[in-house]
DOBADREN-898318 format. One record per residue: residue number from 0; x, z, y of N, C-alpha, C in turn; residue in three letters. Coordinates in nm, 4 decimals. Layout:
BEGIN
[NUM, [X, Z, Y], [X, Z, Y], [X, Z, Y], "ALA"]
...
This chain:
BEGIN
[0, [-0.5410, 0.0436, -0.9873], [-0.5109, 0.0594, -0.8476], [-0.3627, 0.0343, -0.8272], "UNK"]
[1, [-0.3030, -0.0081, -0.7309], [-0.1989, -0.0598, -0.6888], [-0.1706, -0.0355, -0.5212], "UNK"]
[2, [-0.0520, 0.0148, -0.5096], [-0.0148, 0.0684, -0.3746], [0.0929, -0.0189, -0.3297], "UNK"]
[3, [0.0993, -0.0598, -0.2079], [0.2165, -0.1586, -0.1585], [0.2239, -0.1498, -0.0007], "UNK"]
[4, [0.3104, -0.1496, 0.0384], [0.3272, -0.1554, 0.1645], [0.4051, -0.2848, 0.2462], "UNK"]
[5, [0.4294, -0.3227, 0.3636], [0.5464, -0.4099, 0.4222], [0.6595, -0.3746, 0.4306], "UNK"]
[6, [0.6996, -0.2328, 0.3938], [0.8259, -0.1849, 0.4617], [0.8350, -0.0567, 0.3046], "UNK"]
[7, [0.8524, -0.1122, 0.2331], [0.8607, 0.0503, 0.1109], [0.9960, 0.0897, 0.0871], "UNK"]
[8, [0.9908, 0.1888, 0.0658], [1.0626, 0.3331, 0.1552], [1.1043, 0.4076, 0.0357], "UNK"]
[9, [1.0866, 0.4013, -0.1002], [1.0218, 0.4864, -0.2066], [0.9261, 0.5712, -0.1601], "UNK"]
[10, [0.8848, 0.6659, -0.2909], [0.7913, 0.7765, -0.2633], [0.8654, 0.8831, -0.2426], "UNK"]
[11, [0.8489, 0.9586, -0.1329], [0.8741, 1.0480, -0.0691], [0.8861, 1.1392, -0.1853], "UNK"]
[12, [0.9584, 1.2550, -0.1367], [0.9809, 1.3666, -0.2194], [0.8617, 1.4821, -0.2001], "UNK"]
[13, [0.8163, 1.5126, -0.1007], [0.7185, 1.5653, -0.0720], [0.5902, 1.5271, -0.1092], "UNK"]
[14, [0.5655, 1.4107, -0.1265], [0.4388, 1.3795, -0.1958], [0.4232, 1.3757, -0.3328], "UNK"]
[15, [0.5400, 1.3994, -0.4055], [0.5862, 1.3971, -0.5257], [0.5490, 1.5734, -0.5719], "UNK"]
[16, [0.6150, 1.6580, -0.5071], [0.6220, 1.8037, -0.4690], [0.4779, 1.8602, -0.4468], "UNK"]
[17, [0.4055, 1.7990, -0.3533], [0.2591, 1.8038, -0.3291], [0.1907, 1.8156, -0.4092], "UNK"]
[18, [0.1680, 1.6712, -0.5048], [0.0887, 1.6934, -0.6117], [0.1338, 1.7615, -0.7241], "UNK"]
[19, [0.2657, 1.7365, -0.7539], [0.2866, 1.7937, -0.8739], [0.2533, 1.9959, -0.8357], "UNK"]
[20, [0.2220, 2.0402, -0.7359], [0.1671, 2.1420, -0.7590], [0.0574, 2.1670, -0.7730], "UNK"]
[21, [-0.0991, 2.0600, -0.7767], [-0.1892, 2.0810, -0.8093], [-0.2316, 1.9533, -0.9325], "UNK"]
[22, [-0.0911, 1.9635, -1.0404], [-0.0633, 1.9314, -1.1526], [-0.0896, 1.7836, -1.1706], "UNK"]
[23, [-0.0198, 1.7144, -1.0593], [-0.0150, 1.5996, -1.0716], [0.1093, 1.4865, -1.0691], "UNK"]
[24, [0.1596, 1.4606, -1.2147], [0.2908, 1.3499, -1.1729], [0.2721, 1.2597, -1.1488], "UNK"]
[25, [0.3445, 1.2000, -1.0161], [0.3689, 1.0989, -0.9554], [0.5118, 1.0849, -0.9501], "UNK"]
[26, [0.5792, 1.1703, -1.0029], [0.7626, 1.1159, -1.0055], [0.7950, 0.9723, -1.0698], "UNK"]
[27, [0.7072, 0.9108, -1.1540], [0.7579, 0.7957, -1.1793], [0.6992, 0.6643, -1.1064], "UNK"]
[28, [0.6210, 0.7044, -1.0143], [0.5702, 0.6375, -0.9224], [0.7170, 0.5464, -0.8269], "UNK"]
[29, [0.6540, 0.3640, -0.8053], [0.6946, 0.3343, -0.7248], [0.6427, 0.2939, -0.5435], "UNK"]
[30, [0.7439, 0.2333, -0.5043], [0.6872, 0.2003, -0.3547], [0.7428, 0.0440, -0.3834], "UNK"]
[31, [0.6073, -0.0488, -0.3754], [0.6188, -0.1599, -0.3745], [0.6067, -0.2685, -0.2307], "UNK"]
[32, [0.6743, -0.3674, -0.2403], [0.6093, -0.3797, -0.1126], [0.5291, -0.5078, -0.1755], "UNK"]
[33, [0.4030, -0.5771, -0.0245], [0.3139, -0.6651, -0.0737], [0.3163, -0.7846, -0.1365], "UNK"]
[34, [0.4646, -0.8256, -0.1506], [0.4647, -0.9926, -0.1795], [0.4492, -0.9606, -0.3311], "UNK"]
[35, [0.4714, -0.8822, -0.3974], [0.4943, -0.8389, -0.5868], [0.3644, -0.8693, -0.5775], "UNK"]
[36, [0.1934, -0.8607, -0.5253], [0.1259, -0.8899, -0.5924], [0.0485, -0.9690, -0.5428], "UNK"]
[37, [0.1138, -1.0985, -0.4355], [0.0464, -1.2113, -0.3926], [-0.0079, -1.2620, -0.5263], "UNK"]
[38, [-0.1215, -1.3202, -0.4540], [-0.1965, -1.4004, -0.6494], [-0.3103, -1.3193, -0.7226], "UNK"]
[39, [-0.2893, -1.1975, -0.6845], [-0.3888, -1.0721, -0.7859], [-0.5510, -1.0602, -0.6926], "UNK"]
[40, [-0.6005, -1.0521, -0.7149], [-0.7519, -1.0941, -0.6934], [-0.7917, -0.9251, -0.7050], "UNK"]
[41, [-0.8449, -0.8478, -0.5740], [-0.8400, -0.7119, -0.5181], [-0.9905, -0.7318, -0.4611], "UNK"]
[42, [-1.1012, -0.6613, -0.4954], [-1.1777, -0.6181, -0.4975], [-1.2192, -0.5459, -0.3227], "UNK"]
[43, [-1.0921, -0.5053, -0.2627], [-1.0668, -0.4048, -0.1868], [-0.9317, -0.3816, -0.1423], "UNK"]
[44, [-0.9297, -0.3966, -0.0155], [-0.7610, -0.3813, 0.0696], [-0.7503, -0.3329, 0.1767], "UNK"]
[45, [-0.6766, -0.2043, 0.1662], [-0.6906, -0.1164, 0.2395], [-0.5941, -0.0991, 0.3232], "UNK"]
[46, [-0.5317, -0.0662, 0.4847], [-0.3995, -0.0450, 0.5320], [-0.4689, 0.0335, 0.6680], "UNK"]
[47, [-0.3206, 0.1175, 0.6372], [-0.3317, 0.2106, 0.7967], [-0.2872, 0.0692, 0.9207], "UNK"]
[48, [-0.3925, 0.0798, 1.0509], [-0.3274, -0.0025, 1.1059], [-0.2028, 0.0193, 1.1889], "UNK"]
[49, [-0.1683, 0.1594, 1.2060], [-0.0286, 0.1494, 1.2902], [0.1174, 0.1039, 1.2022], "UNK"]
[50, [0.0870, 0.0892, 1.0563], [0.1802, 0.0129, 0.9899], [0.1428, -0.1228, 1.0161], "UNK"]
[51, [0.1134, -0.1850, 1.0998], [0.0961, -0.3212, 1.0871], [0.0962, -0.3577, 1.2334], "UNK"]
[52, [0.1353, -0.2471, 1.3434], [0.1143, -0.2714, 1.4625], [0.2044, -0.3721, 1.5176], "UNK"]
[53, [0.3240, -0.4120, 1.4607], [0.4100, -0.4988, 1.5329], [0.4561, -0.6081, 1.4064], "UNK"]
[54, [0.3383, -0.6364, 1.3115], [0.3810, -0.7060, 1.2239], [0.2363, -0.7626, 1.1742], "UNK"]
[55, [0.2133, -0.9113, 1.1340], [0.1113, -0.9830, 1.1032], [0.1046, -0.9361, 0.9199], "UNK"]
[56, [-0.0106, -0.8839, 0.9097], [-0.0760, -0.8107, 0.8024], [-0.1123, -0.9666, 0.6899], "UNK"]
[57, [-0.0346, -0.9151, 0.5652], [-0.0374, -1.0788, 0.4846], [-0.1721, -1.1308, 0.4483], "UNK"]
[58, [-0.1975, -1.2719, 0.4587], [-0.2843, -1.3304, 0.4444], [-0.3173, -1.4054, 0.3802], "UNK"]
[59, [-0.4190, -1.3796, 0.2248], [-0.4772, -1.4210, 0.1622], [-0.5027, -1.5587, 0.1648], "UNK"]
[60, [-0.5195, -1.6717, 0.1057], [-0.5640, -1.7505, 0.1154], [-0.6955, -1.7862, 0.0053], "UNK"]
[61, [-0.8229, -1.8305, 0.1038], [-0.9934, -1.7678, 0.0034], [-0.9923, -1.6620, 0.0296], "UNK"]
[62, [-0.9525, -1.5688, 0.1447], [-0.9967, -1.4164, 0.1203], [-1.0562, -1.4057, 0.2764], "UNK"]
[63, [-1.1526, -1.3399, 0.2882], [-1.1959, -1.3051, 0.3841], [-1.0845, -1.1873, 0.4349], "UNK"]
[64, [-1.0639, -1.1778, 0.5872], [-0.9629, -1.0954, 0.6415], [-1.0337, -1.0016, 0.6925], "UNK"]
[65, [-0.9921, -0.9083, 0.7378], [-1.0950, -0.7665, 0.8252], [-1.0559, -0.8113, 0.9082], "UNK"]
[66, [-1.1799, -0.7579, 0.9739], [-1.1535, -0.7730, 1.1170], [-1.0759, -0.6739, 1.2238], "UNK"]
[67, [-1.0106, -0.6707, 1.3008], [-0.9574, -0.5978, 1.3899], [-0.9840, -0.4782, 1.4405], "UNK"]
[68, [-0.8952, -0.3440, 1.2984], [-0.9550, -0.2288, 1.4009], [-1.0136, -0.1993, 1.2478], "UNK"]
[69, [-1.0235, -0.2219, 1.1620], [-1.0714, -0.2093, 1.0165], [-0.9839, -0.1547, 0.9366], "UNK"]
């Protein structure tokens, strides 16, 4: 699994804090953004849409796109 965004921010300290109290590290976790894994062949692609509200969501080429609102 692989996490990426348009705009990465690092990982928050609080989400770091979060899990690591129900014994989970994520401190060496990064925040990538999407162009690092143009090329990789994803099963599944997932995005909140108000991160993408004023910005065209990247596009695959051979990939079927969701549709609007997905």
């Amino acid at each position: 699994m692989d996490s990426a965004g348009t705009n990465p921010r690092g990982v928050h300290p609080l989400a770091v804090r979060v899990m690591a109290e129900v014994g989970i590290d994520i401190s060496a976790h990064t925040s990538d953004h999407v162009d690092q894994y143009v090329g990789e062949n994803y099963g599944l692609l997932m995005g909140r849409r108000g991160q993408w509200r004023d910005q065209t969501p990247p596009r695959r080429p051979g990939r079927r796109q969701p549709a609007d609102g997905v």
